[in-house]
N, C-alpha and C positions, 0 to 999 in steps of 0.2 A: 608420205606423211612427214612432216617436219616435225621434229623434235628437236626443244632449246632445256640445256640446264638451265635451272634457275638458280639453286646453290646448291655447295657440296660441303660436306662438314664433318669433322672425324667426328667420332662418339665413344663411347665406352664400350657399346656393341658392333663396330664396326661405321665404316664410310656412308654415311645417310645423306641421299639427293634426292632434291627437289626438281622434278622436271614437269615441262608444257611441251603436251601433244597435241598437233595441229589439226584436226578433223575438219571435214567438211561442215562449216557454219557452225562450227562450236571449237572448243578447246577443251583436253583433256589432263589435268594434272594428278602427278603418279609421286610416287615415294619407292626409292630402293634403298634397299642394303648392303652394300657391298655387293653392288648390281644385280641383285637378286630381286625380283618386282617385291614389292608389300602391298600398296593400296593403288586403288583409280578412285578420283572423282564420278569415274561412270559408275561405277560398283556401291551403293550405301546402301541397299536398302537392308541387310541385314544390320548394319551399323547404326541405323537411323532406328529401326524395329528392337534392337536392345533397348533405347530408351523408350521407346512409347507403348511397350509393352509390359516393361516392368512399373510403370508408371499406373497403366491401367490397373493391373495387378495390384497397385496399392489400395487405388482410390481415395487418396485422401484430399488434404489441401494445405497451401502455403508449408510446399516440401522442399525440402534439405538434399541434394544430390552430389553424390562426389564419383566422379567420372576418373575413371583408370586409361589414361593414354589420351592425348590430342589430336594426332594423325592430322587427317584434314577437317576436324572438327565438327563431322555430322553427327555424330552422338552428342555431344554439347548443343548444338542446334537443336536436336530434334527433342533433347529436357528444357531447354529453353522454349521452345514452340507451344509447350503444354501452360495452357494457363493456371492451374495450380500450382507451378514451381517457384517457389520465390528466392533460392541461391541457390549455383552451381558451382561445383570445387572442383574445378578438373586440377590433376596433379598429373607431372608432363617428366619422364626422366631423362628425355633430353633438352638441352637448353637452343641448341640449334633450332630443332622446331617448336620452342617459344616463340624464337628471334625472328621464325617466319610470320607468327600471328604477328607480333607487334610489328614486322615489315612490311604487314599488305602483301604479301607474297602468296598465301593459301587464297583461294577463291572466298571462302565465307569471313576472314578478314577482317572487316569492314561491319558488318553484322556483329560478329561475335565482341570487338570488341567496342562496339556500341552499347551492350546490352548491359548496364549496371549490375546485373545479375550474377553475372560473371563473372569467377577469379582462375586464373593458371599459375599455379605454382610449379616450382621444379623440386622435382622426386622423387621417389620407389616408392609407387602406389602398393606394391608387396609388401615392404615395408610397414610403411603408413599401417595396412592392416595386421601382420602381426603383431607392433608396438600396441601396448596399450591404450585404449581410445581418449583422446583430448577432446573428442565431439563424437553424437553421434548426428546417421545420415539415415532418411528415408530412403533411399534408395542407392543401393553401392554396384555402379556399373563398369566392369573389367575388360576393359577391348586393347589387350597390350599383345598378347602371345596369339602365333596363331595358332593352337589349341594345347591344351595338357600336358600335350605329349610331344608337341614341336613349341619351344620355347626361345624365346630371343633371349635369354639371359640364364643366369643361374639363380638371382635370387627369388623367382617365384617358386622355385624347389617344395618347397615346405608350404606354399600356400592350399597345393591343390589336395591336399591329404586332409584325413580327419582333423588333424588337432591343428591344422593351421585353419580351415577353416572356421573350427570354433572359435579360433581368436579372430578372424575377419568379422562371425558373428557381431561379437560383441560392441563393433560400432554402428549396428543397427538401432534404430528404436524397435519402439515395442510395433510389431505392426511392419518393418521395413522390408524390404526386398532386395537380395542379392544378385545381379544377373552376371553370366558370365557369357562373352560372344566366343565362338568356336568355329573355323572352317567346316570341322566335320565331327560327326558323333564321338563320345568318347564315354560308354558305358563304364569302363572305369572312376573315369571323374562324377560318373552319375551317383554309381555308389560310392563312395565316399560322401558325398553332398546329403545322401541318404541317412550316414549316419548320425549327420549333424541336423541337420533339418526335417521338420515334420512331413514339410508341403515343396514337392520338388516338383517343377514344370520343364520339361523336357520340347522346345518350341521350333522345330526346323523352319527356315526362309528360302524359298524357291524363287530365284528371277534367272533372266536371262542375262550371262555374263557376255557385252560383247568384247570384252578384251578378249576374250577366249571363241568369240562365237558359237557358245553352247551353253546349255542352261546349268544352272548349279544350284547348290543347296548347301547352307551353313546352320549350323546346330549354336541354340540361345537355350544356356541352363540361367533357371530362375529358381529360390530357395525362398522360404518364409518359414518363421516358425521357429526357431532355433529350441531343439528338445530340451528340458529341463533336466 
């Protein structure tokens, strides 16, 4: 299998590269970290199933979504796909994987930044949600860390706990839904989200990983409700 970098770029959390894997009649593009795998474009459906999940879960219409992390941009894609959504906020804490969207370099590209719909800002989507809210969002979808308890950074520290949550709360509407995407269960992160929220949906996604050629399973927490 041929493998080409496509860019290499330092970061705040370490050496982030964009690579094309050569398959038979298709092409595979990955992301690492300091060589360490993060994503395949063969691998979304758990990525893709954070948004049309929590989206479902709303049910409303002409929604407001602010999307935590860009990666290869099938969460964005896939809030964008729902015909009830009328703006998406993805916020991006590296600027190197901006510079891939606006480069044409991620596969969805060309889509994404078609879609009027769309905005990518650069920044700590942790952040963003423990500051105070300047807007709220129908639906606040978290696909940065890969889970609770394995984190790329240190500033979502204080988001995964009670009282960071309750301030994540607070840029919901009335009605909105929190998801968070996770490799693998984290009963922990459950409770805490418990105590914050009425209505907790605990959502595993099962497909076949062929990076790994074995089947796998990632854990989607969804919150609504934020207790009074």
């Amino acid at each position: 299998m041929d493998l080409e970098v496509l860019a290499a770029d330092e970061s705040p959390i370490g050496m982030i590269c964009l690579r094309r894997r050569e398959l038979p009649g298709r092409s595979a593009f990955e992301i690492t970290v300091d060589h360490q795998f993060l994503m395949s474009s063969l691998v979304t459906a758990s990525e893709r199933a954070l948004a049309e999940r929590a989206l479902e879960l709303h049910g409303g219409r002409d929604l407001s979504v602010l999307v935590g992390g860009l990666g290869l941009g099938y969460t964005a894609q896939a809030a964008l796909a729902a015909p009830d959504v009328a703006r998406v906020e993805v916020v991006e804490l590296l600027q190197p994987v901006i510079g891939w969207l606006e480069r044409g370099l991620i596969p969805l590209a060309a889509e994404l930044s078609g879609d009027a719909r769309l905005a990518v800002v650069q920044g700590d989507v942790y952040a963003r949600l423990l500051a105070p809210p300047a807007r709220r969002y129908d639906a606040i979808l978290v696909d940065v860390d890969t889970s609770p308890e394995r984190r790329l950074g240190e500033t979502s520290d204080d988001f995964y706990v009670e009282a960071g949550l309750a301030r994540a709360a607070r840029h919901l509407t009335q009605g909105g839904v929190l998801g968070v995407w996770s490799y693998a269960e984290s009963p922990p992160f459950e409770a805490e989200l418990r105590k914050v929220f009425t209505r907790v949906d605990v959502s595993p996604v099962s497909f076949f990983n062929e990076m790994l050629g074995e089947d796998e399973t990632n854990c989607l927490y969804f919150a609504r409700d934020p207790a009074q």
